[in-house]
C-alpha positions in Angstrom: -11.5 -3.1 21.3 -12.4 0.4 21.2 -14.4 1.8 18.6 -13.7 4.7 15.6 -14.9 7.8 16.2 -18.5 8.9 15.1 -18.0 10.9 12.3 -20.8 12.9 10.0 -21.4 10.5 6.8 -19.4 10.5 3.5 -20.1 12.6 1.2 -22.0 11.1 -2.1 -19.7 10.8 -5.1 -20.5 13.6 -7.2 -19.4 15.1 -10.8 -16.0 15.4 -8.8 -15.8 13.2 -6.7 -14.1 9.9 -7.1 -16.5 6.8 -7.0 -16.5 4.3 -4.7 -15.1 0.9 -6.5 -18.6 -1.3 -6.9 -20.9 0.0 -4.1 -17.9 0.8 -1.8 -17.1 3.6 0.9 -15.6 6.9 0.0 -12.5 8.8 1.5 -11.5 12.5 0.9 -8.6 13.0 -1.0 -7.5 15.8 1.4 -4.1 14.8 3.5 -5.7 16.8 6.7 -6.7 15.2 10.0 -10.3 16.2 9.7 -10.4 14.5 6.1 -8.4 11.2 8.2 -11.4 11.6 10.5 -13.8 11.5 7.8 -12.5 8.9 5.8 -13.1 6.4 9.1 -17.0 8.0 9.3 -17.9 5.8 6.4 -16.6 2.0 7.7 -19.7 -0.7 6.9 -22.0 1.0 5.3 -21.4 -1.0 1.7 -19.6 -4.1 2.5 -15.9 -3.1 4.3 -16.4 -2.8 7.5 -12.0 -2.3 8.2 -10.8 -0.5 4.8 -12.4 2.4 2.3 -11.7 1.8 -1.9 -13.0 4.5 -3.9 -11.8 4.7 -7.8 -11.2 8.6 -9.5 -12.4 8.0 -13.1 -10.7 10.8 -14.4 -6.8 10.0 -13.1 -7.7 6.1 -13.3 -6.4 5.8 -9.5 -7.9 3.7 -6.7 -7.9 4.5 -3.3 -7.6 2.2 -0.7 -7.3 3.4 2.7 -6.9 1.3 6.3 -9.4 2.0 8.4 -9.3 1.2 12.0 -8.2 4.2 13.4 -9.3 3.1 16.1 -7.2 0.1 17.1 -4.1 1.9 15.0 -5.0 0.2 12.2 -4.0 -3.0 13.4 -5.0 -5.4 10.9 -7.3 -8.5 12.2 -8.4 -11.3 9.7 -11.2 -9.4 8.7 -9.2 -6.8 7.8 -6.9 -9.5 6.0 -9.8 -10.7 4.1 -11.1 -7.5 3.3 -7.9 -6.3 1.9 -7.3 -9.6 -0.2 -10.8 -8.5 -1.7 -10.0 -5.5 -2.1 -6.9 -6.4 -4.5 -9.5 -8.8 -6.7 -11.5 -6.3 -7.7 -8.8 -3.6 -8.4 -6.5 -6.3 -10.0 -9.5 -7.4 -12.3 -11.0 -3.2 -13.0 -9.5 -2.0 -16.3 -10.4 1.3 -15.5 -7.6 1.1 -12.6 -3.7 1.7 -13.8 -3.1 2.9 -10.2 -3.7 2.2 -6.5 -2.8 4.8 -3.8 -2.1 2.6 -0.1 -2.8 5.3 2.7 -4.1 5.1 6.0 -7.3 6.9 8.1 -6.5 8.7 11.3 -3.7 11.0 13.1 -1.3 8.4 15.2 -0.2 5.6 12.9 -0.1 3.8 9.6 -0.5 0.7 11.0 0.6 -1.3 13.8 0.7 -4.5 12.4 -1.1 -7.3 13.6 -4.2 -6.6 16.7 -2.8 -8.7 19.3 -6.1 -7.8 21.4 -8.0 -10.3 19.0 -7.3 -13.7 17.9 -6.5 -14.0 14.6 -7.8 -17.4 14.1 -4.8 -20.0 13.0 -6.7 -23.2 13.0 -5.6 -25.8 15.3 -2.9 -27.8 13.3 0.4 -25.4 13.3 1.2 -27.3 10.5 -1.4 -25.2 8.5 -0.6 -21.8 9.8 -0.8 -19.3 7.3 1.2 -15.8 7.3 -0.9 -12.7 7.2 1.0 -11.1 4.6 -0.3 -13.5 2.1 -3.6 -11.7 2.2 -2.0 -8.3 2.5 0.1 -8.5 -0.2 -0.8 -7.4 -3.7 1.7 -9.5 -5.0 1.0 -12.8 -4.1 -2.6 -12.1 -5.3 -1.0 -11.1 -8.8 -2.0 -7.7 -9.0 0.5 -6.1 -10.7 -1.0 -2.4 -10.8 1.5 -0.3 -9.3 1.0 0.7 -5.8 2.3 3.5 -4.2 1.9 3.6 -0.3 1.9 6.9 1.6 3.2 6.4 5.1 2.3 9.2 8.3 3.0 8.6 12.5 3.7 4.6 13.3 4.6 1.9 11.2 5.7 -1.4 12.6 5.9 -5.0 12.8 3.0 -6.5 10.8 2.9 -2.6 8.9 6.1 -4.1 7.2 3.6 -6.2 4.5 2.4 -3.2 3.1 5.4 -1.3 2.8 7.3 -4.1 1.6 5.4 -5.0 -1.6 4.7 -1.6 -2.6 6.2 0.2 -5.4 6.6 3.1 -4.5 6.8 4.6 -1.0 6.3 7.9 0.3 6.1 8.8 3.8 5.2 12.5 5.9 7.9 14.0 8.4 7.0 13.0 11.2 6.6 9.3 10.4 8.8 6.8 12.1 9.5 3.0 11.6 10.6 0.0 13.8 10.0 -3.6 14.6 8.8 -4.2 18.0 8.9 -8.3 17.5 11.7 -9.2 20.0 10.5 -6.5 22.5 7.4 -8.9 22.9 9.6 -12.3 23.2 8.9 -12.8 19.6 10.7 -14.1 16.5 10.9 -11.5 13.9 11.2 -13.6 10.7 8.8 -12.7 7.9 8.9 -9.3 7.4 12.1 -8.9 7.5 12.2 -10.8 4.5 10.8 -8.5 2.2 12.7 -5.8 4.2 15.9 -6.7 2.9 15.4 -6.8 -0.5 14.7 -2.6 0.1 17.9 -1.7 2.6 19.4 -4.5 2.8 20.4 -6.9 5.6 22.3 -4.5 7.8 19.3 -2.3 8.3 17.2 -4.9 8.2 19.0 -6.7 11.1 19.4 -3.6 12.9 15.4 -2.6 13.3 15.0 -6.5 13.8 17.3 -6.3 17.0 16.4 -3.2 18.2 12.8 -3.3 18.7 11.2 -0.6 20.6 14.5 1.0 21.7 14.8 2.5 18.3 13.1 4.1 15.7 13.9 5.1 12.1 13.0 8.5 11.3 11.5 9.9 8.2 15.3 11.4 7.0 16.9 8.1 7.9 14.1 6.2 6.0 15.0 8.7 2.8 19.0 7.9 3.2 18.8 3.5 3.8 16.0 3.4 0.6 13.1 2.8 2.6 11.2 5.3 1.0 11.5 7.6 -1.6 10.4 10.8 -0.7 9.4 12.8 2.7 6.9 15.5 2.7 4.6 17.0 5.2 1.9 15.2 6.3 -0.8 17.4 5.0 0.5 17.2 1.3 1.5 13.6 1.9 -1.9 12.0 0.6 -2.4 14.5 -2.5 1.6 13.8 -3.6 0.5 10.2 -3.5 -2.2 10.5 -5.4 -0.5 12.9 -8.2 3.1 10.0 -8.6 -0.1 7.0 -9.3 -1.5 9.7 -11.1 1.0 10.1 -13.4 2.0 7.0 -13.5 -1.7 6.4 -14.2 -1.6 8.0 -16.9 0.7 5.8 -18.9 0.2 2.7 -21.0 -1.2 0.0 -18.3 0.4 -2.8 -20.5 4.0 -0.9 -20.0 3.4 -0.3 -16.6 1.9 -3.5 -15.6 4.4 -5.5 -17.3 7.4 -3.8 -15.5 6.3 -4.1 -12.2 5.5 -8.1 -12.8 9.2 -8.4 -14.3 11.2 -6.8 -12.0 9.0 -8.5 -9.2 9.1 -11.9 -10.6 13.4 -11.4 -11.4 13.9 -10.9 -7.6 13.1 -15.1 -7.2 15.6 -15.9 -10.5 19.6 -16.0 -10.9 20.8 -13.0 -12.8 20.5 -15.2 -16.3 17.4 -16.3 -15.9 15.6 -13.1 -15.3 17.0 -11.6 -17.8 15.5 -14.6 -19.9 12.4 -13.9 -18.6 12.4 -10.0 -19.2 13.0 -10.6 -22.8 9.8 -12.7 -23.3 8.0 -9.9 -21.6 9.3 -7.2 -23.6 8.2 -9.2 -26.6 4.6 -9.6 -25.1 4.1 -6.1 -24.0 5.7 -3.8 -26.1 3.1 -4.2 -29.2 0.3 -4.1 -26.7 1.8 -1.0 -24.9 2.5 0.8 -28.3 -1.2 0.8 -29.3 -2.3 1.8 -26.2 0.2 5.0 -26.2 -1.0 5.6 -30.1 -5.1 5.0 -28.9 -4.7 7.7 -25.6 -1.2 9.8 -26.4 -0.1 11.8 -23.1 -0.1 15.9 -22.5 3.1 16.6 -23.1 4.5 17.9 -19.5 7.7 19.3 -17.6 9.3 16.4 -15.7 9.4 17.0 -12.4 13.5 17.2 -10.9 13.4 14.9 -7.8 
């Protein structure tokens, strides 16, 4: 495995600078390559060794940032665990109504899962677990909207990320594709959680294709894979301005919405409307006083 780059030390958190979540690592906020470069300088030094989480105070947004530039930010079971962690303590922060999903480095969001290290399945295949469960913020019940800001390669195992986001953003020059059959293996998780974004033609399509094709930022804008394309050196900041804003509304409203359209995508149409109701009845009161306790600066919506 070859090792990140030596990089000059993090800067300390200052009057504005966001703060590290707990005694964490901290990442610059700047979309640059020398601010990718320094978010991977900090790795270890306060309990991550693979990913960076730093909280901004102010806009109520945590950061948390892949770091294993490295290896492409291939994600090994440390990583895994790290990154389940990582959702505990920003699922369980009340000072956190937001969580930014980017990536350190220049070449790649992520490329999945490090083949060049074992994993560690224990011997039984009968008690296999899948990655993603780790990865994902949903099945740890974190229900703080995400919004994941994709630049270069994202593929295979990078799928987890993108796929239980809730919002998704990517830079120009960002491409996507599933290199599972081009190895002899079985894509059949991620496309899971791909289809319920563009559907199963798409989904099929990067499935079968492999490395022989990949989908470009303006074809990931038209199938609904992401939402917006920018350049890569305002990608991180327009991240961190849609969590912001969404930030800044009631955490009960926003909460609550992304756990009931989640949770409706496992129900029959009934049902999850059923469901929605009860929620509405829960969260609207709490959501209310919340907006009458901290009332928003009026703004200009933004025309997208």
């Amino acid at each position: 495995m070859s090792p990140a780059p030596q990089n000059p030390a993090p800067r300390e958190p200052g009057p504005s600078t966001p703060r590290p979540a707990g005694a964490r690592n901290n990442a610059s906020d700047s979309a640059t390559s020398g601010s990718a470069d320094a978010a991977a300088s900090g790795a270890g030094s306060s309990g991550f060794e693979t990913i960076l989480l730093e909280v901004d105070p102010s806009d109520r947004v945590a950061t948390l940032t892949l770091n294993r530039p490295g290896r492409l930010n291939a994600f090994n079971r440390a990583m895994c665990e790290e990154v389940e962690r990582a959702w505990r303590i920003i699922k369980l922060d009340d000072s956190v109504h937001a969580v930014v999903l980017r990536a350190a480095g220049d070449r790649a969001f992520s490329a999945g899962l490090d083949i060049k290290s074992p994993y560690g399945q224990p011997a039984s295949v009968w008690h296999h677990e899948d990655p993603g469960e780790l990865l994902s913020p949903k099945w740890q019940k974190m229900w703080k909207p995400v919004v994941c800001a994709v630049h270069g390669m994202c593929t295979a195992g990078a799928f987890y990320f993108v796929n239980e986001s809730d919002v998704v953003i990517c830079s120009e020059e960002a491409t996507f594709f599933d290199s599972h059959v081009s190895a002899g293996l079985v894509s059949a998780l991620e496309p899971v959680g791909l289809m319920r974004r563009v559907g199963l033609g798409e989904t099929l399509r990067m499935a079968l294709m492999g490395n022989d094709e990949r989908v470009c930022a303006p074809t990931a804008l038209r199938i609904g894979l992401v939402s917006e394309v920018v350049t890569r050196e305002q990608l991180w900041a327009r991240a961190h301005e849609i969590a912001a804003t969404i930030a800044a509304k009631p955490p009960a409203a926003t909460q609550g919405t992304v756990k009931a359209i989640w949770e409706s995508l496992d129900k029959p149409y009934r049902a999850a409307l059923d469901h929605g109701l009860i929620y509405t009845r829960l969260g609207n009161p709490i959501g209310k006083s919340e907006l009458a306790a901290d009332p928003p600066t009026a703004t200009e919506p933004r025309i997208r």
